[in-house]
N, C-alpha and C positions, 0 to 999 in steps of 0.2 A: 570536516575534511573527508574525501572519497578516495576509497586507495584502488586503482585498478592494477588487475595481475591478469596472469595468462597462465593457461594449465594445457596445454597442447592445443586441440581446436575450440577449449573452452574457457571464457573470459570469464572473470571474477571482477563484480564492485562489490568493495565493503564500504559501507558509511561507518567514518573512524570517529564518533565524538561522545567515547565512554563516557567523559564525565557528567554529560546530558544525557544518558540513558541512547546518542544517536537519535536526537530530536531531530528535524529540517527545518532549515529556512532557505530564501530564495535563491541565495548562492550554491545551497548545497543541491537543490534539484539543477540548475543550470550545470553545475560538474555530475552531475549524475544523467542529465543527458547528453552533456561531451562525450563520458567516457561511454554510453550504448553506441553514441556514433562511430566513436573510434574502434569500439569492438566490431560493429558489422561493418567498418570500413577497410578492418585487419583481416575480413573473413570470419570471424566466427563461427562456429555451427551451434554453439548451446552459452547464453549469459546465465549466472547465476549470481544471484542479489543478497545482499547477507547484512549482518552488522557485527562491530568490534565488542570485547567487551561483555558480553554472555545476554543483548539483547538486541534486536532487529532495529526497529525503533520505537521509540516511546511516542511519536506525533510532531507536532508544530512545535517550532521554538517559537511559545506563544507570547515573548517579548516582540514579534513582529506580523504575529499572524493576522493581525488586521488589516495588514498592508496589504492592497490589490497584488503590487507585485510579487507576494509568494503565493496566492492563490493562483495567477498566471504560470509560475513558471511548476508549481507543481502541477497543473493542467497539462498543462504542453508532455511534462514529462511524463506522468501517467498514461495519455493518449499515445506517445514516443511507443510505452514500453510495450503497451496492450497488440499496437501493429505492428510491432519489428517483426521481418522476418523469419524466424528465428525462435524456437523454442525458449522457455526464459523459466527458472526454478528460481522461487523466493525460499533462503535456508535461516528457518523463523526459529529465534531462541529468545526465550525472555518476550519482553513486550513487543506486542504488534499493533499498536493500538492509533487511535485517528488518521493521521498520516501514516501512520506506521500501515494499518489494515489496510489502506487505497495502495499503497506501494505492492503489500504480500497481493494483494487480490488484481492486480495488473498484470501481474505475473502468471503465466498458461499455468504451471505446478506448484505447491507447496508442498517443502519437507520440513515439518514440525514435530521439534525435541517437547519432552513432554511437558517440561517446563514454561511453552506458549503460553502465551497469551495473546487472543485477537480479540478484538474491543471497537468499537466506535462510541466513545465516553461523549459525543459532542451536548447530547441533551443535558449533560452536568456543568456546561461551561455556556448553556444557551446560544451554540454555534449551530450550524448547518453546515451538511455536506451538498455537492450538487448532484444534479438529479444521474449524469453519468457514472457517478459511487454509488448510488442506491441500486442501478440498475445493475453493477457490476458485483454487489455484495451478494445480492439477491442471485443472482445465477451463480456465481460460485460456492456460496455457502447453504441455498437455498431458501425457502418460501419464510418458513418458520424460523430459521436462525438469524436470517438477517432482520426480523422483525425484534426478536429479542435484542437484537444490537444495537438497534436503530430507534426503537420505542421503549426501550426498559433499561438501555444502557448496558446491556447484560455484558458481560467476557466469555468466550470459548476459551479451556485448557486446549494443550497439544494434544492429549489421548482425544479428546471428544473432538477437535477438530479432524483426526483422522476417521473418527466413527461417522461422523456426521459428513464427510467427501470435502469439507473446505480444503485438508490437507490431505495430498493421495498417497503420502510415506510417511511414517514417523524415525526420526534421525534426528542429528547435526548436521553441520558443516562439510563434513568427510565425506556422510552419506548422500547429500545433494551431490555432493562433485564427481561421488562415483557413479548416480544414476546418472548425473552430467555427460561421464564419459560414454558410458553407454549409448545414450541418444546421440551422441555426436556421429560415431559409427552409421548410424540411420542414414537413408538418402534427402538430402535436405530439400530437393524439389517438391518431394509427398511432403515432407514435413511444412514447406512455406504455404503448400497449396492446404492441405488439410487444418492447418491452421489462418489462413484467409476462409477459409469455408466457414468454420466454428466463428469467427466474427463477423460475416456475412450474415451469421442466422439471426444472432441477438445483433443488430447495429447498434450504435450511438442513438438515444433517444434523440428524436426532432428535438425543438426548442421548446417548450412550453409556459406560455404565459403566467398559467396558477403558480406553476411552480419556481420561474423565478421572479416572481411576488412575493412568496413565499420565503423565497433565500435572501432578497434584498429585505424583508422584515425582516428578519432573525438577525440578517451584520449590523440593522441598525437599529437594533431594539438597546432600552436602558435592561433589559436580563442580560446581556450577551457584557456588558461594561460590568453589570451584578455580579455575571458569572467569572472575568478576571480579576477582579478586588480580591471577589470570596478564594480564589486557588493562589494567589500570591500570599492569603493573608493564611490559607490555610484552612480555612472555615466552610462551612457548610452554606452553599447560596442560598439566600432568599429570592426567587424568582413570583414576580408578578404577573407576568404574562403582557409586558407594555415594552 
């Protein structure tokens, strides 16, 4: 479920599904780009992204993550979040991790409680991200940490996330909404324009061949079927590299 609200000239989505930790599947990104439309449609000057529950999200609801269709529709929404017009603050508590990370790092700000966790776990479930996450981890979080995330599976807490610039405030919920207000105040012309600028600089990687080579081996390797046995069953994967 996505709950959207309204806080003067700043919209609020929460993804509401405590009892999964606020996992996604393809329906939940389809109402989580209704509801950005509806925000920049209502006018907004500042979205801010959150989750129910004392976590942001925990990833894929990997009962369906196989399916093209939620790699599509969290595509489309991530790309949605990254150009909106429109300032956009992720307020990270708890887990931020696979989908949960592409969601925070779509987002122009991060305000992270200390209690974060950012992750990209995929090399433990022998999934792949696409080359647009790596390149968008990699400038937000930088050279070295997205390599840890991406190659060691490593987790940032929220203090080191803020040490390290993934997250540029440490907070809650409140605190996002109040830097929220603030920025809304701002003239939103600099802000659309200065933020089309900063995506101008890094664009969307071209296509690249290697690499989705790369991504069609990894959805359809027997590790990546190893890797969901082994988390349903609880267990530690045996990955052979086929």
């Amino acid at each position: 479920m996505i709950r959207a609200a309204r806080r003067g000239a700043v919209a609020l989505l929460t993804i509401d599904r405590p009892e999964r930790r606020n996992a996604v599947n393809a329906d939940m990104c389809d109402a989580l780009l209704d509801g950005l439309r509806d925000a920049l449609g209502a006018d907004a000057r500042v979205l801010v992204l959150t989750g129910a529950g004392g976590h942001f999200c925990a990833g894929a609801d990997l009962g369906g993550v196989e399916d093209d269709r939620f790699r599509i529709a969290l595509r489309t929404f991530l790309l949605a979040l990254a150009d909106a017009p429109i300032p956009t603050i992720a307020a990270v508590e708890g887990f931020a991790l696979g989908a949960g990370m592409q969601l925070a790092a779509a987002c122009d700000l991060r305000v992270a409680a200390p209690d974060a966790r950012f992750g990209i776990p995929a090399a433990k479930l022998g999934l792949m991200v696409d080359h647009w996450t790596v390149r968008r981890v990699q400038r937000v979080a930088g050279e070295g940490t997205a390599r840890a995330m991406l190659l060691a599976a490593e987790e940032v807490d929220g203090d080191a996330a803020v040490r390290l610039g993934l997250a540029q405030r440490s907070g809650r919920l409140e605190d996002a909404l109040s830097w929220a207000d603030q920025i809304a105040l701002l003239a939103p012309l600099t802000l659309a324009g200065h933020k089309l600028a900063l995506n101008r600089f890094g664009p969307e990687p071209e296509p690249d061949a290697l690499v989705d080579a790369a991504i069609a081996k990894a959805w359809g390797s027997a590790d990546l079927r190893e890797g969901m046995v082994a988390f349903k069953e609880r267990r530690r994967p045996h990955f052979k590299g086929e």
